[in-house]
N, C-alpha and C positions, 0 to 999 in steps of 0.2 A: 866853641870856636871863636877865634879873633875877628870882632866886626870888622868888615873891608872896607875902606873909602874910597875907592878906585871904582867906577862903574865901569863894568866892562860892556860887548856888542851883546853877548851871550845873556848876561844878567836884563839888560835893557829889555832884549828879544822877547824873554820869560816873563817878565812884568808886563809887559801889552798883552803876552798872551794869556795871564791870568786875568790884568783888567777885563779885557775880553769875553773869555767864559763865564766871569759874571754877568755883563750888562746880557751879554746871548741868553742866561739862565733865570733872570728876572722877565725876560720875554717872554720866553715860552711856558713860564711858570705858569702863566694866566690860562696853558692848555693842557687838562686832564687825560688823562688816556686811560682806556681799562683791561686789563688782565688778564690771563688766566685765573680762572676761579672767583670772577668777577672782584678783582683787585682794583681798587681806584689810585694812580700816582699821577702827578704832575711831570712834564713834560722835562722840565727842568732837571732830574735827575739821570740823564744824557750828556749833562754839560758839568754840572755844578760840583762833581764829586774834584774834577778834575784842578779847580781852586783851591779841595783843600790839601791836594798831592803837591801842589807849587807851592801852597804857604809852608808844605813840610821839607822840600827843596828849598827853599830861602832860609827859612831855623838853620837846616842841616848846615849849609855852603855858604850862606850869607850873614848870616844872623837875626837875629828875635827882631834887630829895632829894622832892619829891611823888609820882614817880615811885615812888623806891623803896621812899615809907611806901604808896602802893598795892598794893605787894606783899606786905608783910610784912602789911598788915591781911588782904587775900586768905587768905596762909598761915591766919592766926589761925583768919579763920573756916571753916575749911576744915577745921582741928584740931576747933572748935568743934560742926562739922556731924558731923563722924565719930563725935566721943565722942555726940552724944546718938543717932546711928544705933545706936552700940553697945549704950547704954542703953536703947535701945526691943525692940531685938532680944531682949536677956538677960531684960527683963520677962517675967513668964509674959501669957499669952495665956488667957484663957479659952475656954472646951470648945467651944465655938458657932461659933467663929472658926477656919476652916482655912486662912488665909491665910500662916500664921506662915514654913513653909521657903520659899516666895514672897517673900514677905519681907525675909528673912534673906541668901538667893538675893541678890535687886536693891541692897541696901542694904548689905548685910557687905561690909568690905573686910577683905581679908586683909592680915598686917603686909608682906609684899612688896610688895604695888599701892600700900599708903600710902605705904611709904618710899619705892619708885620713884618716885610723883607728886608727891608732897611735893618731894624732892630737886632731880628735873629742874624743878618749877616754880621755886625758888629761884634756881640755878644757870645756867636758859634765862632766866627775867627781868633776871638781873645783867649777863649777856653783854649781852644787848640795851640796855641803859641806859647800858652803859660805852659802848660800841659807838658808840650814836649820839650821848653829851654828846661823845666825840672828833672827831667828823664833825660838830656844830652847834658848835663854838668857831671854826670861821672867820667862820659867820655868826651870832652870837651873837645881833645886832640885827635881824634878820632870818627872813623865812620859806625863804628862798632855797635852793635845795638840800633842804629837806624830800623832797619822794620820794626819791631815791635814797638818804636817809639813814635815809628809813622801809622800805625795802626790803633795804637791805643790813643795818641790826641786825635785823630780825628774820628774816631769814634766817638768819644768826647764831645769832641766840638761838633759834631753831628746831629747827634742826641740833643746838645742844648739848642741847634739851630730848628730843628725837627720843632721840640716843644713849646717854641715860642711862635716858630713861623707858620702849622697847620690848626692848631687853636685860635688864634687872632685870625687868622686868614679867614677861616673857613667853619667856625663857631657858628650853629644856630641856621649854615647855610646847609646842611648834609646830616644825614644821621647821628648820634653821636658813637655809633659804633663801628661806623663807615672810617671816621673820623683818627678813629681809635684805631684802627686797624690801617688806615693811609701811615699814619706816625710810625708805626714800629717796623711795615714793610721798608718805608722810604728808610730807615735808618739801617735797615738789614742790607736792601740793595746796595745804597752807598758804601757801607763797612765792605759788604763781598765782593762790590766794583774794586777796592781799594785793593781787597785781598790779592784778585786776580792778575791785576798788573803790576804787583808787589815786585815781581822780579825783572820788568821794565822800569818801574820808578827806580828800584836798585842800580840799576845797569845806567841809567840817569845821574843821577847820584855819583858817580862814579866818574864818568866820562867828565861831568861838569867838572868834578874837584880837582879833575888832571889838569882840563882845560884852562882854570882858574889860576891855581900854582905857574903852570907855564907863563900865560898873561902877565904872572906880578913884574 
């Protein structure tokens, strides 16, 4: 599809609300939760799957190179959230206020989680964008094949963000079979989150490209 150079309210709206689900999913990553079947997943798979349903709405209606400055601004402000975390942290606290290792606790990341998540978000969004501009160049003019090609990059892009972000993170902190089995559910959930709102993301998909067309 032809890169658009016209930012529209609609396009604007979608990129805060992906920046968004990121910085929200780097928070809550820091919180485990367990299972059925005593499953271990991070928190963040509530929120995160949902950035890479937008990166595949930007491919589809917007293009690869919108796609991939919605990543990099994500990055930015993700960098941007951390440092003032850091600087709120180091502030002294006054004597009245015992909230501070609470705090410090919810909000510190340490240089491992940042570079883990940093990384795998870099490296899982790139897969997915390559992924799918290869799988929309037969239909370029077209919606046609959209699911399977929202499904298959970010699966993809899943999977590489999975293997790089629960290994760094979380290596040598948890069993390794714990570990092992966090990896392949969290890729399972996210792929069958994706699945399930497959025919909402479609119906998205759709309504945008109308909305867009009309805008030019």
């Amino acid at each position: 599809m032809k890169e658009k150079t016209k930012i529209s309210k609609l396009q604007l709206i979608l990129t805060v609300l992906s920046v968004s689900c990121l910085l929200i999913s780097n928070i809550v990553t820091a919180k485990q939760m367990l299972l059925p079947f005593n499953i271990t997943m991070t928190c963040a798979v509530f929120v995160f799957p949902i950035t890479y349903i937008l990166s595949d709405i930007f491919s589809e209606i917007y293009g690869y190179k919108w796609s991939r400055l919605t990543c990099y601004l994500g990055f930015a402000m993700n960098l941007l959230m951390v440092a003032v975390f850091e600087l709120s942290i180091v502030t002294p606290a006054p004597s009245y206020w015992g909230n501070q290792e609470a705090f410090a606790t919810v909000l510190g990341n340490t240089p491992r989680i940042l570079f883990a998540s940093l990384l795998a978000f870099l490296v899982g969004d790139l897969v997915n964008d390559k992924v799918f501009r290869r799988m929309k160049r037969k239909y370029s003019d077209t919606h046609k094949g959209f699911s399977i090609r929202a499904i298959v990059s970010s699966f993809c892009g899943e999977m590489i963000d999975s293997c790089i972000f629960i290994p760094l993170a979380f290596l040598g902190q948890m069993p390794f079979g714990t570990l092992a089995k966090m990896l392949i559910i969290q890729v399972s959930l996210k792929t069958a989150y994706e699945i399930m709102i497959l025919p909402l993301t479609n119906i998205l998909v759709k309504h945008i490209s109308i909305y867009e067309k009309r805008s030019e």
